[in-house]
C-alpha positions in Angstrom: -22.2 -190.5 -153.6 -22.6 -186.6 -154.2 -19.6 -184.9 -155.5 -19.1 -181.3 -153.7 -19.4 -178.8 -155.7 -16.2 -177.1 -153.8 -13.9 -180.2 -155.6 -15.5 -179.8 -159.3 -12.7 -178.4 -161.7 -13.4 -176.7 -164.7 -12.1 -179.8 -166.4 -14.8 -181.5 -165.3 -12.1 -183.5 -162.8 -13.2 -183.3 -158.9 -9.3 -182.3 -157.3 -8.7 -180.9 -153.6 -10.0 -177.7 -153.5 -7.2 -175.9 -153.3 -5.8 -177.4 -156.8 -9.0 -175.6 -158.7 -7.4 -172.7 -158.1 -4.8 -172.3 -160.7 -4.2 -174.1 -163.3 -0.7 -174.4 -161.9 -2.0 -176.1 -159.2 -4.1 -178.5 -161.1 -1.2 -179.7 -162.9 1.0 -179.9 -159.7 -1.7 -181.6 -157.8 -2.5 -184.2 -160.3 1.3 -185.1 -161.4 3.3 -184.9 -157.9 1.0 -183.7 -154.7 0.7 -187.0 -152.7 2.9 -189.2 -155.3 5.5 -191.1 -153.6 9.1 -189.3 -153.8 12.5 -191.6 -153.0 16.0 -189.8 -153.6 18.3 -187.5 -152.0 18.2 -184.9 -154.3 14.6 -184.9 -155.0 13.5 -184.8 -151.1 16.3 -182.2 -150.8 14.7 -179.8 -153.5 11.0 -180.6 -151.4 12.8 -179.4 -147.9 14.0 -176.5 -149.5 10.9 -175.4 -151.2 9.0 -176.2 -148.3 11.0 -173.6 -145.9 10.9 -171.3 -148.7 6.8 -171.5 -148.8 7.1 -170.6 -145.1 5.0 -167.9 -145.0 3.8 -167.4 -148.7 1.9 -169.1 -151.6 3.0 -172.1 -152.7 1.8 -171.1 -156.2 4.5 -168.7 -155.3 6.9 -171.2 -155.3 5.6 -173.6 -158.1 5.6 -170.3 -160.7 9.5 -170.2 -159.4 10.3 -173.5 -159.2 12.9 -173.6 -162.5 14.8 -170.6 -161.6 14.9 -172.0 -158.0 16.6 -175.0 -159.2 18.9 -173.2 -161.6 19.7 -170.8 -158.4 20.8 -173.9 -156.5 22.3 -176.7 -158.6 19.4 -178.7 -159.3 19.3 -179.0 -155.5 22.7 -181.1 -155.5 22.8 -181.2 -151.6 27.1 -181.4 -151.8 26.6 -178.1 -154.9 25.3 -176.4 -152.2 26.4 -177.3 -149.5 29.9 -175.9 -151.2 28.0 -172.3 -151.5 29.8 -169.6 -150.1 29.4 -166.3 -150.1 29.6 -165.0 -153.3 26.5 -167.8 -153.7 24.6 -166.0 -150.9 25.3 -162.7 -152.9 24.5 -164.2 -156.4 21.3 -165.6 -155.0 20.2 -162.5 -152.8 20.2 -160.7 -156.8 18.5 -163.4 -158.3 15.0 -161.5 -158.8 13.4 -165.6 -160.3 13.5 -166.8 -156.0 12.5 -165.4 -153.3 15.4 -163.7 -151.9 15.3 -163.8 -148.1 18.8 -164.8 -146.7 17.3 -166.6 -144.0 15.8 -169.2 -146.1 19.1 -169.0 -148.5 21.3 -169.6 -145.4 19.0 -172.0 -144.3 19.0 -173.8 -147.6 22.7 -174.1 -147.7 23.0 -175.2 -143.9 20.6 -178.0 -144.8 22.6 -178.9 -147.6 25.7 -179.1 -145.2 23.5 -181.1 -142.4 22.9 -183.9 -145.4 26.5 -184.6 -145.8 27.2 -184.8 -141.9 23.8 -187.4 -142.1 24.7 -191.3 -140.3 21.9 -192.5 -142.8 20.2 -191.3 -146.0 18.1 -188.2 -146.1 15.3 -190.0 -147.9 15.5 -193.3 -145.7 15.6 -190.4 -142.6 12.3 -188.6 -143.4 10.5 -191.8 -144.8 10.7 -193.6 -141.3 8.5 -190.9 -140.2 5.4 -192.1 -142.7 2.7 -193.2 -140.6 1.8 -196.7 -141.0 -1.9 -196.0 -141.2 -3.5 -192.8 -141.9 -6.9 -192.1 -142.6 -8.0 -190.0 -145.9 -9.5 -187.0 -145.2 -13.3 -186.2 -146.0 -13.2 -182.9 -146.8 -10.7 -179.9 -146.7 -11.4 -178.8 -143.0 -10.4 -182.5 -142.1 -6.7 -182.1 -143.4 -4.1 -181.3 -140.2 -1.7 -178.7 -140.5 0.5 -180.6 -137.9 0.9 -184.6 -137.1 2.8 -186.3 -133.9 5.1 -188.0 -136.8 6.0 -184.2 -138.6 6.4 -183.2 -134.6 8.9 -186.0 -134.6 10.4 -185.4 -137.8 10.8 -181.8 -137.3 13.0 -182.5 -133.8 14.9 -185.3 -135.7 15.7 -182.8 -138.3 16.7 -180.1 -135.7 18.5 -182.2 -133.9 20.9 -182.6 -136.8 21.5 -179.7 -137.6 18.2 -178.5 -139.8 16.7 -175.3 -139.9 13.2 -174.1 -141.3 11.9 -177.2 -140.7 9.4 -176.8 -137.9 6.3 -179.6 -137.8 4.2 -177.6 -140.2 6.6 -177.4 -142.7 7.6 -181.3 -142.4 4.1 -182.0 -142.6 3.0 -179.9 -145.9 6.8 -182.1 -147.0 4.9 -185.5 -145.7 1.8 -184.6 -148.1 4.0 -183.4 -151.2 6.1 -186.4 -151.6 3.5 -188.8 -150.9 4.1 -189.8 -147.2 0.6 -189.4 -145.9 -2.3 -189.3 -148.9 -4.3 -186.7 -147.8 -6.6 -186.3 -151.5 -10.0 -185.8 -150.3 -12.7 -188.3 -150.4 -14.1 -187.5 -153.8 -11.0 -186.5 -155.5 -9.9 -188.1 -158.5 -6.4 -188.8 -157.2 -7.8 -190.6 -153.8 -6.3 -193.8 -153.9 
């Protein structure tokens, strides 16, 4: 098999092409992209930085990670959900996010929609992993939108979700390892 040139790092490790990058995306792509997640807390923080990519890098996001989780309780869905305003104010100054009080209210809302959930948030958004799904050969392979993030996006929405549109759920899907879409050829294809 011939490696493409497009995955070769400058490590000498063949990654998704995206993940050569930055070095920040190296590291994020070899320790978490695609790695089963499990945990309340944990998918919370994913959701949120998902609908706080919306629109913008996600090195963006990864470079602001830590003050993102300091900004909201280590993503503690009942902390937040117990924000109020002097929280949206605090966190509308706080230059380490991104401070667009959409995505804070959003954030907070979601928060609130855990606590109201009949079931567990990670037991919600893993019965939308696919039972089969095939890896990716290269890059332009890689959907941007799924039936099953359709689905999870109205199941969200339907209880009471915001920022959470299919694209979103899906890039969420890849990140905590619901779907495996590592290119053929990349070290972290299982």
């Amino acid at each position: 098999m011939t490696v493409d040139t497009e995955l070769a790092g400058p490590d000498g490790l063949t990654r998704c092409s995206w993940a050569n990058t930055a070095p920040d995306y190296a590291d994020y792509h070899d320790t978490e992209w695609g790695v089963p997640l499990r945990g309340v807390t944990a998918l919370f923080e994913r959701m949120s930085l998902e609908a706080f990519q919306s629109g913008l890098s996600w090195l963006t996001i990864l470079r602001k990670r830590e003050a993102f989780r300091a900004a909201f309780a280590g993503f503690d869905p009942v902390a937040v959900a117990a924000f109020g305003d002097d929280d949206v104010a605090r966190l509308l100054a706080d230059a380490g996010i991104v401070r667009n009080r959409a995505k804070i209210h959003a954030t907070i809302g979601n928060a609130r929609a855990v606590a109201e959930l009949d079931t567990p948030l990670d037991d919600l958004l893993w019965s939308f992993a696919p039972d089969h799904h095939d890896r990716p050969a290269r890059m332009a392979d890689v959907p941007a939108v799924t039936p099953e993030s359709t689905a999870m996006a109205k199941a969200l929405k339907k209880r009471g979700f915001t920022f959470v549109g299919p694209t979103t759920c899906y890039a969420m899907m890849q990140a905590t390892g619901m779907v495996d879409d590592h290119v053929e050829g990349c070290h972290r294809a299982r």
